[in-house]
N, C-alpha and C positions, 0 to 999 in steps of 0.2 A: 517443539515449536517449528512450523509452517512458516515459511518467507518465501515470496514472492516480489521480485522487482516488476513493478508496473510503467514503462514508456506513456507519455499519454500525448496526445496532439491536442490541442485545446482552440479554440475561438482568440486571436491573439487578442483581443479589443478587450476579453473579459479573466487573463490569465488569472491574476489577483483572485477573484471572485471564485473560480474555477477552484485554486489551488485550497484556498478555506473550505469549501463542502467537501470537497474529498479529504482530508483533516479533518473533518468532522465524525468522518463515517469508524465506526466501531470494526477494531479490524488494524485498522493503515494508522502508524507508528509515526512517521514521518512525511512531505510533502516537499520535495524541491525544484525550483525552476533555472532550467538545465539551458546550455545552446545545445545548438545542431540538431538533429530530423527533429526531437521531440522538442517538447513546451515544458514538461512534467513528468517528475519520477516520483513516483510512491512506493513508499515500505510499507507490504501487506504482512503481517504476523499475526497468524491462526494458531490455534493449537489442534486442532484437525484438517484432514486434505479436505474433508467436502465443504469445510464454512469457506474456501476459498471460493467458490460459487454466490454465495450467500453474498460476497463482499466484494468481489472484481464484476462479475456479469449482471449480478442482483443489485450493485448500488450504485459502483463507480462508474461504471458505464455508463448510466441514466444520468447522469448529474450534467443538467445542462449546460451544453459549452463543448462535453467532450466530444472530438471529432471522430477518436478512433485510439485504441492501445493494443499495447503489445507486451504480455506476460512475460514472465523469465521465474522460473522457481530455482530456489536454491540446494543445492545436494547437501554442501558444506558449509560451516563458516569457518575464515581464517581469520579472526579478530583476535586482540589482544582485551575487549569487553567482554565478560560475561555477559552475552545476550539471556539467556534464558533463567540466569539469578535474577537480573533485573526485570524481568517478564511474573518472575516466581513471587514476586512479593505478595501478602494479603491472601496469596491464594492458598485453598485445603489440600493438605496433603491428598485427597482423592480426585486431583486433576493430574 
């Protein structure tokens, strides 16, 4: 599993609205609305490096409102969640 934290600067008139289409996009786990520089951080989780294309540059970007983001991929997680159990559910042993 691929994670990506997304910064996003938004249209502040339309953040609500902003924050729902990007939640929407297939891809991005979670949505929250932050202070300081940004507006919005999104949890991107791929299971390959190149769908993060497909889902930051290819979707989130376009989703009108956003002004401008800033990527951050993750190396590691230090969580006490199993992220990638919870990821794993429903799916074929051939992912």
């Amino acid at each position: 599993m691929i994670t990506a934290i997304v910064h996003v600067k938004a249209g502040v008139d339309r953040i609500p609205e902003i924050a729902e289409a990007i939640a929407a996009i297939d891809g991005v786990s979670e949505v929250y609305s932050v202070t300081g520089e940004f507006d919005l951080v999104a949890m991107v989780r791929v299971r390959e490096h190149d769908e993060l294309a497909d889902v930051i540059p290819g979707r989130l970007n376009k989703v009108p409102g956003v002004v401008h983001t800033e990527t951050h991929i993750a190396f590691r997680t230090y969580s006490k969640h199993d992220l990638e159990a919870a990821f794993a559910i429903g799916l074929d042993d051939g992912f």
